[in-house]
C-alpha atoms as a printed R data frame, in Angstrom:
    type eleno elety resid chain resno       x        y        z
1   ATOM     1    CA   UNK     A     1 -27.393 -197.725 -177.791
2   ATOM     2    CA   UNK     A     2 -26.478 -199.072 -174.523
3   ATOM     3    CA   UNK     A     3 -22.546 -199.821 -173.547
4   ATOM     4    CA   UNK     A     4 -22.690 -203.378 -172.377
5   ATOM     5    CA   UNK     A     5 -19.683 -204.150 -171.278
6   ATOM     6    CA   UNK     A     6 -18.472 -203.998 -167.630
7   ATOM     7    CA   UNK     A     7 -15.457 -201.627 -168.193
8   ATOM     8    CA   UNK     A     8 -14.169 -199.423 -170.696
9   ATOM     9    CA   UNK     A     9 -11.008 -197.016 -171.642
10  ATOM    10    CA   UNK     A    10 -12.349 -193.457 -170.769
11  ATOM    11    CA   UNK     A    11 -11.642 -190.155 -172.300
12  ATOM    12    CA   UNK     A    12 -12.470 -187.083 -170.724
13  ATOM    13    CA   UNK     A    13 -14.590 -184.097 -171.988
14  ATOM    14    CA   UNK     A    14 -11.653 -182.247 -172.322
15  ATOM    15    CA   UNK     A    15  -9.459 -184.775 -174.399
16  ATOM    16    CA   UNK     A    16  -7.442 -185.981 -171.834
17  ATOM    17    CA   UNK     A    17  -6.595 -189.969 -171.085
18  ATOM    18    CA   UNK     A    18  -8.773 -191.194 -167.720
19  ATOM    19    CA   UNK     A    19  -7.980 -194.826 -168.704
20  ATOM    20    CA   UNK     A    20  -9.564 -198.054 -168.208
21  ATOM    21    CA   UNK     A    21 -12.850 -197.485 -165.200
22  ATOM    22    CA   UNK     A    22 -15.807 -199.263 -164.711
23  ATOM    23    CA   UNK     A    23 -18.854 -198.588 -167.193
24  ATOM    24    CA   UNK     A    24 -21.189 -197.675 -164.334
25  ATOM    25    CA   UNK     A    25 -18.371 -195.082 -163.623
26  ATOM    26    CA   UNK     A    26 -18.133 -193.542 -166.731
27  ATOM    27    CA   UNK     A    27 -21.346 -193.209 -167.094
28  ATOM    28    CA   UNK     A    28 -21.601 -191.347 -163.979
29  ATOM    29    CA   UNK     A    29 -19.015 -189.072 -164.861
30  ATOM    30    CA   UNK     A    30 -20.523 -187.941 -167.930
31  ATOM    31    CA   UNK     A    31 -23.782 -187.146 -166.010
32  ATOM    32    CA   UNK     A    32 -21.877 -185.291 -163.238
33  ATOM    33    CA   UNK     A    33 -20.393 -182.943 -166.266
34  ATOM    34    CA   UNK     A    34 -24.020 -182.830 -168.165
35  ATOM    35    CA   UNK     A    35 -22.625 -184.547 -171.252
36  ATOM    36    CA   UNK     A    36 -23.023 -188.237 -172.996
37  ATOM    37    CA   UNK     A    37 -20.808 -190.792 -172.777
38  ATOM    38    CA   UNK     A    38 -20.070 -191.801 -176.522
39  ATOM    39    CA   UNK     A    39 -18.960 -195.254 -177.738
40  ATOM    40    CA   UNK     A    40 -15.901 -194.235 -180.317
41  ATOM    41    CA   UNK     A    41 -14.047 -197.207 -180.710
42  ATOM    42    CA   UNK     A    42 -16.285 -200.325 -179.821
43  ATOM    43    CA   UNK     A    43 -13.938 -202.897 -181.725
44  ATOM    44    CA   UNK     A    44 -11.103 -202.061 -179.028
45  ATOM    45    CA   UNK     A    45 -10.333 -203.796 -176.096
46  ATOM    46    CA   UNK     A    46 -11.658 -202.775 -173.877
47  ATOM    47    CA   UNK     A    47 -14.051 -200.316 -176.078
48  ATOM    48    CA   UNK     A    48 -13.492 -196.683 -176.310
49  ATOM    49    CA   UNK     A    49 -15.301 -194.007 -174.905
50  ATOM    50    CA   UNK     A    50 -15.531 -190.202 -174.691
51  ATOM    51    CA   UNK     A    51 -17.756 -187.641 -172.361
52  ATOM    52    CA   UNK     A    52 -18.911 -185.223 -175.213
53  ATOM    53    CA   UNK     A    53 -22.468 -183.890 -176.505
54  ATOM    54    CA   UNK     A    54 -23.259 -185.662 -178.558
55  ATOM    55    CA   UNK     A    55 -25.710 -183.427 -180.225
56  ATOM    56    CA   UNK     A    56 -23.049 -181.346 -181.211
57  ATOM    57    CA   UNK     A    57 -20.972 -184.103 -182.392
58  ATOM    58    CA   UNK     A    58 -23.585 -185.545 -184.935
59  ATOM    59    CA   UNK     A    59 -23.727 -182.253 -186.565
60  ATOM    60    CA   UNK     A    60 -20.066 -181.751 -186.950
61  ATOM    61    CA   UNK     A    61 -20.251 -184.934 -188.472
62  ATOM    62    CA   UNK     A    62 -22.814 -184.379 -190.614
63  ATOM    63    CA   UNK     A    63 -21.195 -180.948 -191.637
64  ATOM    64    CA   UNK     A    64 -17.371 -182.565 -192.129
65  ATOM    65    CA   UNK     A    65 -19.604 -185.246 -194.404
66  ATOM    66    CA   UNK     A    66 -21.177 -182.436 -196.719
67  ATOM    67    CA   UNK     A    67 -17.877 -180.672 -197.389
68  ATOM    68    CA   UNK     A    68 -16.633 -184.051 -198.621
69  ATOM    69    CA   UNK     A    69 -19.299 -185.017 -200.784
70  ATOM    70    CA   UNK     A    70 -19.137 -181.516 -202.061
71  ATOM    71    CA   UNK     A    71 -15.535 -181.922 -202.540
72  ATOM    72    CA   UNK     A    72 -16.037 -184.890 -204.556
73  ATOM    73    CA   UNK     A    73 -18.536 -183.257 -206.674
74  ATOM    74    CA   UNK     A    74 -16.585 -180.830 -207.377
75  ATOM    75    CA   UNK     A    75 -13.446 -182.460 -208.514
76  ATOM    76    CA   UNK     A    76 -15.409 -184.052 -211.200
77  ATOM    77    CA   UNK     A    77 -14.482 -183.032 -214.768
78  ATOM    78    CA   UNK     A    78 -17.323 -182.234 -217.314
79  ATOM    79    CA   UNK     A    79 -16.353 -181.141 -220.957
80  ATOM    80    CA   UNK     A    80 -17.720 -178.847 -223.520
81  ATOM    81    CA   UNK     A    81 -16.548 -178.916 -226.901
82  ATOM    82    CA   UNK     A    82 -16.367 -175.792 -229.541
83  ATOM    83    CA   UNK     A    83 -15.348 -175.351 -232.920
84  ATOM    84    CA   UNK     A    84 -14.434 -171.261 -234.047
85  ATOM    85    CA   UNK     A    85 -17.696 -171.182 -236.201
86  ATOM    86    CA   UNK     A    86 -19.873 -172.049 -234.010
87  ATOM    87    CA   UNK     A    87 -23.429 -170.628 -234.928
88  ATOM    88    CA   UNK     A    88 -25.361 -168.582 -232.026
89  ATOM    89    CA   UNK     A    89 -28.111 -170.970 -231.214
90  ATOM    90    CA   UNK     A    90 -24.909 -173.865 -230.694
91  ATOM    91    CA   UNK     A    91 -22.922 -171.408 -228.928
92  ATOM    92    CA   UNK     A    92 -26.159 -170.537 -226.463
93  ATOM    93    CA   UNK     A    93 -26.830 -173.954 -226.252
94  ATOM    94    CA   UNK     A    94 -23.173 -175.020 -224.655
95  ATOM    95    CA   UNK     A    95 -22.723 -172.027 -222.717
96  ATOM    96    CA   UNK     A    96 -26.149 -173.073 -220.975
97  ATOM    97    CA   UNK     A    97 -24.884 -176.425 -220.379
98  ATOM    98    CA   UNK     A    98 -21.528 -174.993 -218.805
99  ATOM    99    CA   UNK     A    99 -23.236 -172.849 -216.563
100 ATOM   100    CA   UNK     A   100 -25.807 -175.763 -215.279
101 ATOM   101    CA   UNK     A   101 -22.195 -177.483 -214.978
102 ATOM   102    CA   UNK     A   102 -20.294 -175.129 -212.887
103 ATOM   103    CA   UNK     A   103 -23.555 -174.452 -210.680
104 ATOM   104    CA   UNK     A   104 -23.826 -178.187 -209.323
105 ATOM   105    CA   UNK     A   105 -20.492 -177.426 -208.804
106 ATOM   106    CA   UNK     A   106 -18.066 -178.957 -211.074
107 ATOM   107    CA   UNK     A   107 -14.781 -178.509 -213.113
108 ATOM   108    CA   UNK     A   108 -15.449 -177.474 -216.760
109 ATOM   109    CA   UNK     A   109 -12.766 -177.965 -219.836
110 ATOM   110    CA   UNK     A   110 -13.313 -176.362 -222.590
111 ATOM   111    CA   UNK     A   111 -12.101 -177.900 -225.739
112 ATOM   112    CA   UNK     A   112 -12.039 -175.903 -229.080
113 ATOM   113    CA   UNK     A   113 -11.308 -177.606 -232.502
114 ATOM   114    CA   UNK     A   114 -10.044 -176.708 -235.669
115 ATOM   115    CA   UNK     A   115 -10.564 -178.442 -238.582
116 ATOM   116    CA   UNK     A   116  -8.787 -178.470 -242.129
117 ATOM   117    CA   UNK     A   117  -7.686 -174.834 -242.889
118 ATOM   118    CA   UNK     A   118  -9.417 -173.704 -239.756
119 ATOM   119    CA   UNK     A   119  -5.952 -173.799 -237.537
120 ATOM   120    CA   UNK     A   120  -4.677 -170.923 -240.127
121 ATOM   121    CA   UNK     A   121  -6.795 -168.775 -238.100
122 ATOM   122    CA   UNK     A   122  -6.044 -169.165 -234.624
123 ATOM   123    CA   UNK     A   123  -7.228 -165.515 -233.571
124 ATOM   124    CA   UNK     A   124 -11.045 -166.388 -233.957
125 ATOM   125    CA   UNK     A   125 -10.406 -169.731 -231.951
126 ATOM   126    CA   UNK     A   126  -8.819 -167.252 -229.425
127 ATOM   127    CA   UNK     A   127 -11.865 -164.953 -229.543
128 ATOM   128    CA   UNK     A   128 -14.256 -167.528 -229.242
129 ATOM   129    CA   UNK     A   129 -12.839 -168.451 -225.798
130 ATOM   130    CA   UNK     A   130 -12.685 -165.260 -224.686
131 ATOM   131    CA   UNK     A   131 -16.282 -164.793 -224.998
132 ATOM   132    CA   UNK     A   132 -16.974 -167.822 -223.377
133 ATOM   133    CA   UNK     A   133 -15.340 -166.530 -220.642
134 ATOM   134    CA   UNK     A   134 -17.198 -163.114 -220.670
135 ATOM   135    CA   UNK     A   135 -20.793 -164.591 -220.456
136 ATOM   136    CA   UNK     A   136 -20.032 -167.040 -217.320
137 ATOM   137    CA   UNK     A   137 -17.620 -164.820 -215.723
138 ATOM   138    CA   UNK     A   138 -20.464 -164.005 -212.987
139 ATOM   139    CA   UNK     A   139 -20.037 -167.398 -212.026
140 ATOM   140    CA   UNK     A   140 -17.366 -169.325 -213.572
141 ATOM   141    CA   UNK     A   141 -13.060 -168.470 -213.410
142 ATOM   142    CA   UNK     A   142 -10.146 -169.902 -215.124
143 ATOM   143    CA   UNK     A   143  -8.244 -172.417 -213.791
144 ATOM   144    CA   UNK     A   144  -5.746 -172.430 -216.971
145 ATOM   145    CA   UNK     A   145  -6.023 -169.995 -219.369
146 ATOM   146    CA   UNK     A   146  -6.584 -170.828 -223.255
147 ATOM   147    CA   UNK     A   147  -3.837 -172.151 -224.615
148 ATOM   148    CA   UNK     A   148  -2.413 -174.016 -227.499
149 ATOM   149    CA   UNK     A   149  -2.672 -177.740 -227.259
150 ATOM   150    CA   UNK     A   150  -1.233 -179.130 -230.759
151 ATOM   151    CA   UNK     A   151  -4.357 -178.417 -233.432
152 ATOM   152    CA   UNK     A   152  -7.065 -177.258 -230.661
153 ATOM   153    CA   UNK     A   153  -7.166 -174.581 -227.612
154 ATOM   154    CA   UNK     A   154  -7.934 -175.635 -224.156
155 ATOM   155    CA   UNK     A   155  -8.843 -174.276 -221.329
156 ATOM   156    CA   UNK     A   156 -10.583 -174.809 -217.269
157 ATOM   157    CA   UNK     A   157 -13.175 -173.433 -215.739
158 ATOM   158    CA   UNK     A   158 -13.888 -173.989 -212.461
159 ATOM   159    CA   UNK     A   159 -16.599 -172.519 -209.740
160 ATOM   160    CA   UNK     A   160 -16.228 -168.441 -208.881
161 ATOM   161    CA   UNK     A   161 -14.719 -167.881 -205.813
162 ATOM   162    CA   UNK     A   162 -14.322 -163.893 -203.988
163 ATOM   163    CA   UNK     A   163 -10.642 -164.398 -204.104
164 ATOM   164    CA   UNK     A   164 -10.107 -164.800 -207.798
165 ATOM   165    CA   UNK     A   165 -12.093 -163.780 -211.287
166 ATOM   166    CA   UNK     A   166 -11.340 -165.053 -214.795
167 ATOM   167    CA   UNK     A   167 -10.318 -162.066 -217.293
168 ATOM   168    CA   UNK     A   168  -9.970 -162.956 -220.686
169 ATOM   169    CA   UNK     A   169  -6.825 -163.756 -221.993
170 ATOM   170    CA   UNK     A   170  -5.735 -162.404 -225.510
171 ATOM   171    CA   UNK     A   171  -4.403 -164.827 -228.301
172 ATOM   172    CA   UNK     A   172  -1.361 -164.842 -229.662
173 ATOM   173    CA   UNK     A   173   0.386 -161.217 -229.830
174 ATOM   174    CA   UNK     A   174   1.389 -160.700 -233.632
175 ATOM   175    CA   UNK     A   175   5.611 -159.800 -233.653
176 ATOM   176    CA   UNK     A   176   6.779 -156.772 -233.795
177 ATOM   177    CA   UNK     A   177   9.750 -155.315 -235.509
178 ATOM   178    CA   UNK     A   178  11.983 -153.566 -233.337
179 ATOM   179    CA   UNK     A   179  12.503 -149.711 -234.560
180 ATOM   180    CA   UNK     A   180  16.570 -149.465 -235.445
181 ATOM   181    CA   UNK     A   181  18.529 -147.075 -233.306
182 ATOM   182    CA   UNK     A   182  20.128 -143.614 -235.063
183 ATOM   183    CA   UNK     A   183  23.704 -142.829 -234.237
184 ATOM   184    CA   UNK     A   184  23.790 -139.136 -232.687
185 ATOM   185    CA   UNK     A   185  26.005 -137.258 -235.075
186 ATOM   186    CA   UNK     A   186  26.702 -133.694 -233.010
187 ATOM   187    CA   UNK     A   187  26.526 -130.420 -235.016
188 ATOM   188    CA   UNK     A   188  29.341 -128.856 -236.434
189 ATOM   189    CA   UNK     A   189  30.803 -125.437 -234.554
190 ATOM   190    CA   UNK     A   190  30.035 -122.368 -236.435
191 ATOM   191    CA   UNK     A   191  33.256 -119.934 -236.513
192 ATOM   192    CA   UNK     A   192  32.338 -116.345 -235.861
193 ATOM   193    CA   UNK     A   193  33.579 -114.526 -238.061
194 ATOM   194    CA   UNK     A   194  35.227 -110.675 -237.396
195 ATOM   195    CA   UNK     A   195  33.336 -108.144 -238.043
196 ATOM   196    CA   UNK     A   196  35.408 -105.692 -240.994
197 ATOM   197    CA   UNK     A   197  37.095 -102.132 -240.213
198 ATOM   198    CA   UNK     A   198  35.160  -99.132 -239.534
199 ATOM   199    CA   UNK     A   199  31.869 -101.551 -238.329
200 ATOM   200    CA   UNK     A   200  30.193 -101.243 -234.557
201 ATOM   201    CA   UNK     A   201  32.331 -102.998 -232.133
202 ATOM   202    CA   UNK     A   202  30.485 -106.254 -230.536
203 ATOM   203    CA   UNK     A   203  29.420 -106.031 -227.263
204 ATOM   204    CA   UNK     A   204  31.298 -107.381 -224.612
205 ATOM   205    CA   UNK     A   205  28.860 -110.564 -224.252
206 ATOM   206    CA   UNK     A   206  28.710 -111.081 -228.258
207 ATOM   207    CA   UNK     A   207  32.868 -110.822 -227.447
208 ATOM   208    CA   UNK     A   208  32.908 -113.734 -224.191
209 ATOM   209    CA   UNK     A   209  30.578 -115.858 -226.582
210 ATOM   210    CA   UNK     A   210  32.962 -115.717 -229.383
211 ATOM   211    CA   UNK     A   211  35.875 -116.101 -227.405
212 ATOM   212    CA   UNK     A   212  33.949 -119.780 -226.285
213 ATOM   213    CA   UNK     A   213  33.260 -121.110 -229.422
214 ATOM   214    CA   UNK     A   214  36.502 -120.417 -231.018
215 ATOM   215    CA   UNK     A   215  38.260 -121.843 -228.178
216 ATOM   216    CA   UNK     A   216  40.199 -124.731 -229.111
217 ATOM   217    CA   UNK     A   217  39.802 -127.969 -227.152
């Protein structure tokens, strides 16, 4: 598109301000440096322009476009919804859909539910988690771990990146009862008692080992 006006407010190829110059001018100036002069700001007065290539700039463009859009996609939320007795073929069937989910590149939250006496078993809801976590952790991690949410368990799964992996997390730890401590009660001395008349003397270290223990304190 041709710049039609007879002036405009020029910015160099390096970033700097050249200010307001003649069209035919800038225009010149961008050929001198082998560059395009691009129309940035045409609502301003007088229009904005820039010496840049403009090749490049379209693809940086088009590259700073596609990480948004991706962005977007992937801060979309889909949900997949579990119960602890969930038969294989269900259980297949939702871990397929999760996976199609994460690969287009979205956020995943897992919802388990307990019904009636169901909750009374909380371990199984646990271990159902954790296994959906095993057979996507080659492309899926946790964002927040299982956890308790009033009747149900929750959890998000989000896209695998190399920085971070999803192990499973264990359900609730069963308490423990802390062993009681034993007061140390120390031996009582044993007195050495003399050997009668007429025996063997001790020896002189049975004598300085005697002489130790007897020793009052």
């Amino acid at each position: 598109m041709r710049i039609r006006v007879p002036e405009v407010r020029l910015i160099g190829e390096d970033g700097s301000q050249v200010g307001v110059v003649p069209t035919r001018e800038a225009l010149m100036r961008a050929q001198a440096a082998q560059l395009d002069l691009v129309e940035i700001s045409p609502t301003a007065q007088p229009p904005v322009c820039r010496i840049m290539d403009y090749g490049k700039f379209k693809y940086e463009q088009e590259k700073r476009d596609k990480s948004s859009r991706q962005h977007a996609s992937a801060s979309r939320v889909k949900e997949i919804q579990l119960h602890p007795n969930v038969g294989d073929h269900d259980y297949d069937t939702k871990v397929r859909h999760l996976r199609d989910f994460v690969s287009a590149g979205h956020r995943v939250k897992v919802i388990l539910f307990f019904r009636g006496r169901e909750s009374a078993h909380q371990e199984i809801g646990f271990e159902v988690m954790n296994r959906v976590i095993r057979d996507v952790s080659d492309i899926a991690q946790t964002e927040q771990l299982p956890r308790l949410m009033g009747r149900n368990i929750l959890m998000m799964l989000i896209p695998r990146t190399k920085s971070r992996g999803g192990a499973p997390v264990p359900g609730p730890a069963l308490p423990t009862t802390p062993r009681p401590s034993v007061p140390y009660v120390p031996r009582p001395a044993v007195p050495v008692v003399p050997r009668p008349a007429g025996s063997v003397p001790p020896s002189p270290v049975a004598q300085a080992l005697a002489a130790a223990i007897n020793k009052p304190a």
